[in-house]
C-alpha positions in Angstrom: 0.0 0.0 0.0 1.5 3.4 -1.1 1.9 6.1 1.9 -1.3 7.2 2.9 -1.5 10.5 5.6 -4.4 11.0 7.8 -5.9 14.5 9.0 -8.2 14.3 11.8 -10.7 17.7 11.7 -11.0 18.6 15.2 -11.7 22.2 15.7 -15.4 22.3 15.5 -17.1 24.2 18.5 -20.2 21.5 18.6 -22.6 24.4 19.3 -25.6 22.2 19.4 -23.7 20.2 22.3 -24.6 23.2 24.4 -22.5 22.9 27.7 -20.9 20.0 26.8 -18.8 22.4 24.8 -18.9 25.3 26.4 -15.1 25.0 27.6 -13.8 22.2 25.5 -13.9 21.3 21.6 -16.4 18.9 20.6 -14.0 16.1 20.2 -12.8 16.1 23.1 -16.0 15.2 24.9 -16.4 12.7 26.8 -18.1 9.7 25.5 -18.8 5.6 26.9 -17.4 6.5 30.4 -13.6 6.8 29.8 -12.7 8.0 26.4 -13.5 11.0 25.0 -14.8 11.5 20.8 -11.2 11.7 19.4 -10.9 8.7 20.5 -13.0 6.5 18.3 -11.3 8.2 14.4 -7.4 7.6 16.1 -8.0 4.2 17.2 -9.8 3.4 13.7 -6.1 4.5 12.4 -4.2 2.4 14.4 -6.3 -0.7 13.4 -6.0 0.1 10.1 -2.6 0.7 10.3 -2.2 3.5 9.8 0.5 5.7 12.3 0.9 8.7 10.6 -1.7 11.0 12.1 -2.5 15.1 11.7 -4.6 16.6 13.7 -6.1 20.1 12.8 -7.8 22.1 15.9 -9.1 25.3 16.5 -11.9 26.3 19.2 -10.5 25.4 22.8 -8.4 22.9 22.0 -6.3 22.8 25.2 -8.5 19.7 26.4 -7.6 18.1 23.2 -3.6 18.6 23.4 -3.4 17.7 26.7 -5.7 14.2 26.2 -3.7 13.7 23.0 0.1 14.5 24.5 2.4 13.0 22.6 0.5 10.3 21.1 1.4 7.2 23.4 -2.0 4.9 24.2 -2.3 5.0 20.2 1.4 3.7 20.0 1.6 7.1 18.1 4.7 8.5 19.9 7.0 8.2 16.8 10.0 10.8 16.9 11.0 10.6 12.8 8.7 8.3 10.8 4.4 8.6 11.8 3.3 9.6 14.8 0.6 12.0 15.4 1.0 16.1 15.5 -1.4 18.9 16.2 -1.6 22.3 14.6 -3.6 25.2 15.6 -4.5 28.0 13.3 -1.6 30.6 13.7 -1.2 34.4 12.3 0.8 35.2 9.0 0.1 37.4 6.5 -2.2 35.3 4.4 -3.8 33.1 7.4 -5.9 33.4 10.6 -9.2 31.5 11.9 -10.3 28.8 9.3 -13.3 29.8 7.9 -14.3 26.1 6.6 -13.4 22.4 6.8 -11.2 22.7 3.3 -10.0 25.9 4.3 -8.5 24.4 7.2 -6.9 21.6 5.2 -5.9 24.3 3.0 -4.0 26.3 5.6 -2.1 23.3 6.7 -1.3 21.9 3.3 2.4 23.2 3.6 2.9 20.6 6.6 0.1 18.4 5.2 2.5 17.6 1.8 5.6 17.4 3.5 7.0 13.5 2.7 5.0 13.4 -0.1 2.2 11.3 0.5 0.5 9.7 -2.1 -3.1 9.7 -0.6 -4.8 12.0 2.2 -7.2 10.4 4.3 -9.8 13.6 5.5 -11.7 12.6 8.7 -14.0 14.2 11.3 -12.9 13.9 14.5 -16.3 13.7 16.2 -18.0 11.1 15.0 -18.7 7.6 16.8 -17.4 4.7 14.4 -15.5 1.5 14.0 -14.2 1.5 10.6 -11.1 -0.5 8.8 -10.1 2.3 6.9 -7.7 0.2 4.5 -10.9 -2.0 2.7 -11.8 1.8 1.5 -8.4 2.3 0.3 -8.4 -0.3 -1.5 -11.2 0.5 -3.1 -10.3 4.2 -4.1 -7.0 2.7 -5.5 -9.6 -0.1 -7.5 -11.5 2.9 -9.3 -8.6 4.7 -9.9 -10.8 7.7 -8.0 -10.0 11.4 -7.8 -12.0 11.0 -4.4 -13.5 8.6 -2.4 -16.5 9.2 0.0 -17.7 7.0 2.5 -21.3 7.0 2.7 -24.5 5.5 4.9 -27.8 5.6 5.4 -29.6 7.0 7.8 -33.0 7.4 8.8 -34.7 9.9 6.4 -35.8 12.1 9.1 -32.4 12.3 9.8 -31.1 13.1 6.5 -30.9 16.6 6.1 -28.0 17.1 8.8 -25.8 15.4 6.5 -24.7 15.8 2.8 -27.3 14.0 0.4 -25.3 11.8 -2.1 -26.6 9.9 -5.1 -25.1 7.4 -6.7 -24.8 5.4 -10.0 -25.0 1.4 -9.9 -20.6 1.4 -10.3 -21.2 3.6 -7.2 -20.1 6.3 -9.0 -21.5 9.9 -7.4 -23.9 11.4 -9.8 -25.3 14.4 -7.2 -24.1 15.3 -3.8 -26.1 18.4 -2.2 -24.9 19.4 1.5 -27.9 19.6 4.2 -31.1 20.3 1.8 -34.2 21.0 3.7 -36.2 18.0 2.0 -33.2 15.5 1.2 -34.4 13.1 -1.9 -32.4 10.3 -0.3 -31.3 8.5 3.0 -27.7 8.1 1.8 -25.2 10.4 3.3 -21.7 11.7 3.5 -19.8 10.3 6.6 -17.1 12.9 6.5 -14.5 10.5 5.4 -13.2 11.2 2.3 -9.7 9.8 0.2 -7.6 12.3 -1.8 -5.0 11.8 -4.1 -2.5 14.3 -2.6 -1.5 16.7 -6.2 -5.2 16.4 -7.1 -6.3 18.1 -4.0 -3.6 20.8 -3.4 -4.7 22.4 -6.9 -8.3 21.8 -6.4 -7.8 23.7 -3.0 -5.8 26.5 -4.0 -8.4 27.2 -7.0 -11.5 27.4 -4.4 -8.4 29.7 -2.3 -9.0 32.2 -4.9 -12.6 32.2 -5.3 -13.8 34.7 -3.1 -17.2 33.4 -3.3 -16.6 30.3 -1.4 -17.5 29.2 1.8 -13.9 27.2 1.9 -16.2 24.0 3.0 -15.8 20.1 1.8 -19.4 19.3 1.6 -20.8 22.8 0.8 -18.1 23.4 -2.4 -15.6 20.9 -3.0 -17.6 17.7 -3.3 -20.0 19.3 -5.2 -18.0 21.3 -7.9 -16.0 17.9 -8.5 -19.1 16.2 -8.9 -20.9 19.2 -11.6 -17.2 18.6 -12.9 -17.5 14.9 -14.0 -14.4 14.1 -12.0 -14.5 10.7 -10.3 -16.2 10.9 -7.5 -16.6 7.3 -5.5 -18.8 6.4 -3.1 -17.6 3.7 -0.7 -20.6 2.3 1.2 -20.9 1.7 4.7 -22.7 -1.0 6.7 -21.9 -0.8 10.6 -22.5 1.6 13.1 -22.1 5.3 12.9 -23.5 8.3 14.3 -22.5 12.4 14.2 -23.1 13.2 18.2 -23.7 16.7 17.2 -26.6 17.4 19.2 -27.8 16.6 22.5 -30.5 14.6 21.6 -28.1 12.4 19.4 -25.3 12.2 22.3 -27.5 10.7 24.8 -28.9 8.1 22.2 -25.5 6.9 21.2 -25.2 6.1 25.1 -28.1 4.6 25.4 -27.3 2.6 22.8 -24.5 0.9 23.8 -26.9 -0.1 26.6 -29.0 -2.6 24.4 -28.7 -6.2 25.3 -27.1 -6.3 21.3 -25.0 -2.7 21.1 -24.4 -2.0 17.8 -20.8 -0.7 18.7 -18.7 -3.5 20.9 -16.5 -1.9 22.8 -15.5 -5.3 24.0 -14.0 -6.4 20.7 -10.6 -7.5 22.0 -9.5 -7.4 18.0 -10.7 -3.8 17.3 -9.3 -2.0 20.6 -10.9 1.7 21.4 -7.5 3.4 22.9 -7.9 6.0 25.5 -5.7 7.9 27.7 -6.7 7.0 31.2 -5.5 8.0 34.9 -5.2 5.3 37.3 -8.2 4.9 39.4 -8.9 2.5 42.0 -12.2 -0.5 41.0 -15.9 0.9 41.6 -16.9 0.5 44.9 -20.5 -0.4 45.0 -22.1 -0.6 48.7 -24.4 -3.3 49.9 -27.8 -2.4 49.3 -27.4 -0.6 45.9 -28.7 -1.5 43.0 -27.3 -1.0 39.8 -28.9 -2.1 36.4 -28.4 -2.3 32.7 -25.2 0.1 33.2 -21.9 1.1 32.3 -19.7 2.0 35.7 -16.0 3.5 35.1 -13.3 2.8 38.0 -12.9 4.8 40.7 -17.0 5.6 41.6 -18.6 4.5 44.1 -22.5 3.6 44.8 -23.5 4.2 48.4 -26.5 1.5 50.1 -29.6 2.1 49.0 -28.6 4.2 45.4 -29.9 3.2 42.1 -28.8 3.3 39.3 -30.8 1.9 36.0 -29.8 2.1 32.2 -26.8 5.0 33.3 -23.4 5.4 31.8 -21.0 7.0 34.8 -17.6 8.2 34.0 -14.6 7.7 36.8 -14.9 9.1 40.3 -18.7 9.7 40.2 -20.0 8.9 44.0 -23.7 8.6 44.2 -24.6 8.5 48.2 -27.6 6.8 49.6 -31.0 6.6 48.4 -29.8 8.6 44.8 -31.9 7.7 41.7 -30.5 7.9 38.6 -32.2 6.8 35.8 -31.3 7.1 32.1 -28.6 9.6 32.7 -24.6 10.0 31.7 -22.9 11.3 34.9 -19.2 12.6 34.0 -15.8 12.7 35.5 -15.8 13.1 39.7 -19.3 13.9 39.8 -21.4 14.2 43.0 -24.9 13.2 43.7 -25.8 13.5 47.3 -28.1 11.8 49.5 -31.8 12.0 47.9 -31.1 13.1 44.8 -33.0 12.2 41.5 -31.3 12.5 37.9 -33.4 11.0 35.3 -32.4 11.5 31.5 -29.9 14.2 32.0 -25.8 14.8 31.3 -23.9 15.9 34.0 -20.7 17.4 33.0 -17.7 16.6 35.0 -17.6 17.8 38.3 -21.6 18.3 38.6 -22.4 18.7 42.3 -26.2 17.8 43.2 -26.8 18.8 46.4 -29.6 16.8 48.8 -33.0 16.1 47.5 -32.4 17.9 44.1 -34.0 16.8 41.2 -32.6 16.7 37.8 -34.6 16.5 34.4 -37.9 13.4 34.0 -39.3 12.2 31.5 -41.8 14.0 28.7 -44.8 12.1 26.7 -44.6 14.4 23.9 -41.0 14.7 23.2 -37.0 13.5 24.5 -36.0 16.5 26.4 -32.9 16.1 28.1 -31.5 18.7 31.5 -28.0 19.3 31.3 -25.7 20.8 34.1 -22.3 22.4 32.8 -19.1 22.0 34.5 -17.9 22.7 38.1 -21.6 23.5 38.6 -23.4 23.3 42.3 -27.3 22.7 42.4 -28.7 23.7 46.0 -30.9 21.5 47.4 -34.4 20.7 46.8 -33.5 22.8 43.2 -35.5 21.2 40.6 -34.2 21.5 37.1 -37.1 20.2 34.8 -36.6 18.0 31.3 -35.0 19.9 28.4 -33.7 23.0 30.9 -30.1 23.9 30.8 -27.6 24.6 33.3 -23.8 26.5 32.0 -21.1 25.9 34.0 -19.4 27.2 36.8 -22.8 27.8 38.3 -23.2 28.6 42.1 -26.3 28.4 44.3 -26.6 31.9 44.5 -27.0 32.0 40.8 -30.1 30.8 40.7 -33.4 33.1 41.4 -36.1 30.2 41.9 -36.3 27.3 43.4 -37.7 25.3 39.6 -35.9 26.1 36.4 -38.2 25.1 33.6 -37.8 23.5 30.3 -36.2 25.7 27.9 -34.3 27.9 30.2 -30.6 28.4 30.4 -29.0 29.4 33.4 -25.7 31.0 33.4 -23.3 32.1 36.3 -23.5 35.6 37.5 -20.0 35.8 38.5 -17.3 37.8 36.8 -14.6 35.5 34.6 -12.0 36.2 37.1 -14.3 34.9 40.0 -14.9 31.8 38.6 
């Protein structure tokens, strides 16, 4: 196999995440417990086989350098040949803040080229997937393709997040529209695409200079190659994948990987998701507590009388006695106290529920999820209703009322430098 380069997007702020990404990049959220987003496209690399690795951040990525380091859980920690390295957009004379996905690959391309690779692997770096990324080299190299797309089907409400792509029986790409308010079709773009290296340095310096460009993969590139006649592959896709680029979508993919059958294994000893981890002691779980249907990371610990059914809890969450929590993710060193109720909400790391709070509950007409931010403190006896938001860094004296109702936000009061 001729030299093939991957380049990981990661600088996407995940808006829709809400405060899930309110101090960190949507990759590197936390996802299943221990790893975080990232995780999922580098450790599809390394079991493909694939150890040179570029990684191309923007918004907050100080989460994401420090999680990445030099590279060593993904037996990327290679001083001359591979490895994986970061860049950050930096200030020149002809550069600043990318302003699209191809832009971004644009910007780089200098460090992108370097070695001459013969093939550029583009991938998203927050999408949940276990994918052998050499069966769709092989097939790029097979239809002798200017570019190769990976594609899947969704469900068609779904369809219009994604890039629309139709294709012809060879699976040649006849149309390709990006996000069209009635899509014709249920196949989509993953965000995985294969370049042949001198092809896509011209075709990105030509949309450089056009000034009417929005400098984007699926809103310009794919499509002008396609209107083009260039040869424009679609590789199809059969397992399990899913853009966590919404709330609603992040919680599914957890609950997910609670089926009795979950479409992702992430106990596939021969396709290992790699992680950096600290060392934490085993669960602790107290007599008395009940714990069903669940996914429990080291270091927490379940006090008598807690329950906790169909919940994914990240390391060093301690739920005392008599807390309920009920289709919920719980993050990092997270702290429920006695009485509390959390019932499908996310709890960013280092939530603290104070006694006989309530968090989120279930709604018959639609999946409304509460969220509390980071670092923040709910007083007791607070209820936070279904589908209401807290930001992070939130104090008791930040709140007004003892209720916070679906739809609101509440942000701290404080001052940035009293936080």
């Amino acid at each position: 196999m001729k030299k093939t380069r991957a380049v990981i997007l990661a600088g996407g702020a995940g808006t829709r995440l809400g405060a899930l990404t309110a101090k960190r990049t949507k990759p590197a959220v936390t996802f299943a417990g221990k790893y975080r987003i990232i995780d999922f496209v580098l450790s599809n690399c390394v079991n493909s086989n694939l150890f040179d690795v570029m990684i191309i951040a923007q918004y907050r990525p100080h989460s994401l350098i420090e999680h990445i380091g030099a590279g060593g859980p993904w037996d990327l920690a290679r001083d001359f040949t591979g490895g994986v390295r970061i860049y950050t957009p930096y200030k020149a004379r002809a550069s600043g803040w990318f302003s699209g996905t191809a832009d971004a690959v644009q910007q780089n391309f200098g460090f992108i080229k370097h070695d001459h690779p013969d093939k550029l692997l583009i991938l998203s770096g927050d999408h949940i997937y276990n994918m052998d990324y050499s069966a769709m080299i092989r097939f790029h190299q097979d239809n002798e393709a200017d570019v190769t797309i990976a594609t899947i089907e969704v469900p068609i409400e779904d369809a219009s997040r994604f890039g629309i792509v139709g294709v012809n029986p060879d699976q040649r790409v006849s149309s390709f529209v990006e996000k069209p308010e009635h899509p014709s079709s249920n196949l989509v773009n993953m965000g995985v695409y294969i370049f042949n290296t001198p092809l896509l340095d011209e075709i990105l310096w030509e949309d450089h200079l056009d000034q009417n460009s929005l400098h984007d993969f699926g809103k310009d590139i794919l499509p002008k190659m396609v209107e083009n006649n260039m040869r424009v592959f679609a590789f199809p896709y059969q397992g399990y994948w899913v853009d966590v680029g919404t709330v609603a979508s992040y919680w599914q993919a957890h609950m997910d990987l609670l089926s009795d059958n979950p479409p992702l294994n992430l106990y596939d000893r021969s396709w290992i998701v790699h992680t950096r981890s600290e060392e934490r002691p085993p669960a602790k779980i107290y007599n008395g507590a009940i714990i069903e249907n669940s996914l429990i990371s080291d270091g927490c610990i379940i006090e008598t009388g807690a329950r906790i059914s169909h919940s994914v809890l990240s390391p060093g969450v301690h739920v005392q006695s008599n807390a309920n929590v009920v289709d919920s993710i719980i993050l990092t060193d997270s702290l429920l106290e006695n009485d509390t109720s959390v019932e499908r909400a996310i709890l960013d790391k280092r939530a603290h529920i104070r006694h006989g709070a309530k968090i989120g509950g279930i709604l018959e007409e639609k999946l409304s999820i509460a969220m509390v931010g980071k670092n923040s403190v709910i007083p007791e006896d607070m209820v936070i209703y279904p589908g209401a938001t807290i930001g992070p860094d939130v104090i008791p004296s930040d709140f007004s009322r003892t209720e916070v109702q679906s739809g609101e936000i509440v942000q701290t009061r404080r001052l940035p430098y009293e936080v």
